[in-house]
matplotlib code that plots the C-alpha trace (Angstrom):
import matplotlib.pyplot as plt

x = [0.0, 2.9, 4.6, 1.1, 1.4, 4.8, 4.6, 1.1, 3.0, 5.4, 3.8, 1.3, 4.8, 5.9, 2.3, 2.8, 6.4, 5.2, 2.2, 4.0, 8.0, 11.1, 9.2, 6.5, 4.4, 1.9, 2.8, 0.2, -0.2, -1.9, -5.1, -6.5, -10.4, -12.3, -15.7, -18.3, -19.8, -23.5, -22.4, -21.0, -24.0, -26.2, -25.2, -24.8, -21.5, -18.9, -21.4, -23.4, -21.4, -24.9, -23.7, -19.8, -21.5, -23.9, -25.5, -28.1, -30.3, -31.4, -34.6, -32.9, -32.3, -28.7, -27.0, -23.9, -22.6, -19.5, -17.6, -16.3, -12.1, -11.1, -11.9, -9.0, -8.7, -6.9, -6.9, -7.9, -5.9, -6.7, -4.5, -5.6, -3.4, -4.3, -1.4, 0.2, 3.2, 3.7, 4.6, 1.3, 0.6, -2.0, -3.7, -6.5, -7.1, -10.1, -10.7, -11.6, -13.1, -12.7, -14.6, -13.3, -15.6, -14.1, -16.9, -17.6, -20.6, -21.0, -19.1, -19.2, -17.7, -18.7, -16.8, -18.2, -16.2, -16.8, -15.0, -15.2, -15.4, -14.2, -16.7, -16.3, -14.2, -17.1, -16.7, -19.3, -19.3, -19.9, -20.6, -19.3, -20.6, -19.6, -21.8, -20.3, -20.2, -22.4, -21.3, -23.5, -22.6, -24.6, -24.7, -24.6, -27.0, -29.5, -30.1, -33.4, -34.2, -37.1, -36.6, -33.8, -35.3, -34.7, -36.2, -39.0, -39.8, -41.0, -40.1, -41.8, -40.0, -40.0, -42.1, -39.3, -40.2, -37.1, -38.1, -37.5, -35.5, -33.6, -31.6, -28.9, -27.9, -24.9, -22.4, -20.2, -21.5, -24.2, -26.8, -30.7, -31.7, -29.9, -30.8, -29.4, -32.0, -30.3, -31.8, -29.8, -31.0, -30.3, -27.5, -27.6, -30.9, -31.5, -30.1, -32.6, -31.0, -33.1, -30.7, -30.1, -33.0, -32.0, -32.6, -30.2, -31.9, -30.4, -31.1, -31.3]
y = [0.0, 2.4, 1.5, 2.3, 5.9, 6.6, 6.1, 8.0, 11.1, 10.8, 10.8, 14.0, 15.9, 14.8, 16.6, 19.5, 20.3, 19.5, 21.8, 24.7, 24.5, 25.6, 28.7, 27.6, 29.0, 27.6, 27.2, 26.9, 26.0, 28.3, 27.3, 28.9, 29.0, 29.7, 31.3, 29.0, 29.1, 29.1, 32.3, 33.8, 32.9, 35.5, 38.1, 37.7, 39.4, 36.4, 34.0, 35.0, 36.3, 38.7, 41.1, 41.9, 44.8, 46.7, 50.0, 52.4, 55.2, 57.7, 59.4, 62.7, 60.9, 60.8, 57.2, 55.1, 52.1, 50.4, 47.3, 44.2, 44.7, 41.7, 39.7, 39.7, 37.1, 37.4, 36.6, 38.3, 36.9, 36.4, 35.9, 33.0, 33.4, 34.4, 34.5, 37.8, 36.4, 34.9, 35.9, 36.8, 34.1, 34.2, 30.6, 31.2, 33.0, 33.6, 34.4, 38.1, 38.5, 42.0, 43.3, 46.4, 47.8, 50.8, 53.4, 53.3, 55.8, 58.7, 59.9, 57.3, 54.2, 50.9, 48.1, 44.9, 42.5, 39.8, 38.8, 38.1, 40.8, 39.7, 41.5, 39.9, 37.1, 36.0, 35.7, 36.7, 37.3, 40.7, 41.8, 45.4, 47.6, 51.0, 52.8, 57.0, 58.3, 55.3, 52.3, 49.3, 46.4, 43.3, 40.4, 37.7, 35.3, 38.3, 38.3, 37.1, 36.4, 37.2, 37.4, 40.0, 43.2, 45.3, 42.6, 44.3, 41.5, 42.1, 45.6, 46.7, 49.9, 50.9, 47.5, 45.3, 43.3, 42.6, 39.8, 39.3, 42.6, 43.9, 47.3, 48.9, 52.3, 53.8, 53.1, 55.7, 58.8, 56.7, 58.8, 57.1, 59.1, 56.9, 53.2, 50.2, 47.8, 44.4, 40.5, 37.7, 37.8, 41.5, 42.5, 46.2, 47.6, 50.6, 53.8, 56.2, 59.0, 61.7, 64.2, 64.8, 63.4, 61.6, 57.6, 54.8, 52.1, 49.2, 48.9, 45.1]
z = [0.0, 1.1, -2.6, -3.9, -2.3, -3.4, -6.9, -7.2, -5.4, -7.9, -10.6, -9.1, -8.4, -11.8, -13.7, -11.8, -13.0, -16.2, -16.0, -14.0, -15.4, -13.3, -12.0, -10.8, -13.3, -15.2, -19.0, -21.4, -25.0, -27.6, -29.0, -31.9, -32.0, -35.3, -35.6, -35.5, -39.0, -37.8, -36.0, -39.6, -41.2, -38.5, -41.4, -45.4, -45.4, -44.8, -46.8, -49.5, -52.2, -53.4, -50.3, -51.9, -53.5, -50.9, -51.6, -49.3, -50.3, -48.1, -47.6, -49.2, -52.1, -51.8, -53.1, -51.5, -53.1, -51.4, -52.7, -50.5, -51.4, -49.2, -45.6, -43.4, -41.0, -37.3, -33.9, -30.5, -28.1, -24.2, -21.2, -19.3, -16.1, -13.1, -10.9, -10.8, -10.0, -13.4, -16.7, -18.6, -21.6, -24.9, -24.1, -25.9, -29.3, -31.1, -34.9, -36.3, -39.7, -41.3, -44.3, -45.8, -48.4, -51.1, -52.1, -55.4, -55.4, -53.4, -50.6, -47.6, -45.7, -44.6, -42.6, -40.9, -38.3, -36.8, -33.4, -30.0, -26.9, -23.3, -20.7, -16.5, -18.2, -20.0, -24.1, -26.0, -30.8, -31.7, -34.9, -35.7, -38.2, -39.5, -41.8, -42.3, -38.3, -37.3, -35.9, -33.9, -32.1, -32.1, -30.4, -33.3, -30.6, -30.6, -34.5, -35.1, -31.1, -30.3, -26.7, -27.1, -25.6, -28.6, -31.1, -33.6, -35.8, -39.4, -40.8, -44.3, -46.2, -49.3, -50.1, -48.9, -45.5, -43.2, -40.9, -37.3, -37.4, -34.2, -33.3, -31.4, -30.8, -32.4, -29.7, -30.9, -28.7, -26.7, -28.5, -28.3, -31.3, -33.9, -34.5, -36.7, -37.9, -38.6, -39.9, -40.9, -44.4, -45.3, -42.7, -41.6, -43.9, -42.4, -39.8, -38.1, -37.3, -35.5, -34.8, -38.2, -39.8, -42.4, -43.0, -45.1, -45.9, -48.4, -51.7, -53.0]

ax = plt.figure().add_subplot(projection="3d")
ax.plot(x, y, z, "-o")
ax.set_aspect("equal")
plt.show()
């Protein structure tokens, strides 16, 4: 029983050097974590090749057309270690896509990224998107929830119907007089903005 003892406290001593190295420390390895593709498919810009050329019309009449150049790919990484003691290590990174769109009519700009935001350790995707001075975060688990609290459901303009439509503010200058509408089928179709009264809405 004794011999029984002995070798499993050797071989628990012999994990834990493994594990922590010299120092102490714990030394991790780096795992690289994709984007789920049911969480890319919550917009049409990553996946339907229809969306590379996007364009908006506004209620003025003026006419912004912007072109998908390229989707860059990255990785956001995270430090997993606790111990303030110990050098600080990426353990864990996650994936960004990047859209950048060129103008090609009018005089605007347009940029959509998907990645993953670190809030009270807990991860959650975001989907960022710029339109001009606007820009919205969404929660890609709140597209088309309709238990998300600002869920609107089906939205008709201009003809068009955009179902089980949600919005955010524009989280630029925490302003509630400017709204992004967003669906999974149609993306970002349309910004409210009150303050200067003037609406985009997409043209497809």
């Amino acid at each position: 029983m004794k011999y029984k003892l002995l070798i499993l406290f050797s071989i628990t001593m012999l994990l834990q050097t493994c594990m922590q190295g010299d120092s102490g420390c714990p030394s991790y390895s780096t795992n690289y974590v994709k984007l789920n593709p049911s969480a890319i498919s919550q917009t049409p810009y990553f996946t339907n090749p229809a969306f590379d050329t996007i364009s908006f019309v506004s209620d003025k009449g003026d006419t912004l057309t912007f072109v998908k150049g390229k989707t860059d790919s990255s990785w956001n990484c995270f430090d997993d270690n606790s111990n303030a003691d110990c050098p600080k290590t990426k353990a864990n990174c996650y994936q960004i896509l990047n859209n950048t769109y060129k103008s090609i009519k009018g005089s605007g700009s347009f940029n959509v990224k998907h990645s993953k935001k670190m809030e009270n350790k807990n991860l959650s995707d975001i989907i960022t998107i710029k339109l001009n001075q606007y820009t919205f975060l969404f929660g890609d688990n709140e597209i088309g929830n309709n238990a998300y609290i600002y869920y609107v459901g089906d939205i008709t303009i201009n003809n068009t119907t955009f179902n089980s439509s949600i919005y955010e503010y524009n989280n630029d200058n925490n302003t509630l007089s400017v709204k992004g509408y967003i669906n999974k089928g149609y993306g970002l179709f349309n910004v409210k903005d009150n303050n200067s009264n003037i609406s985009w809405v997409i043209i497809k």
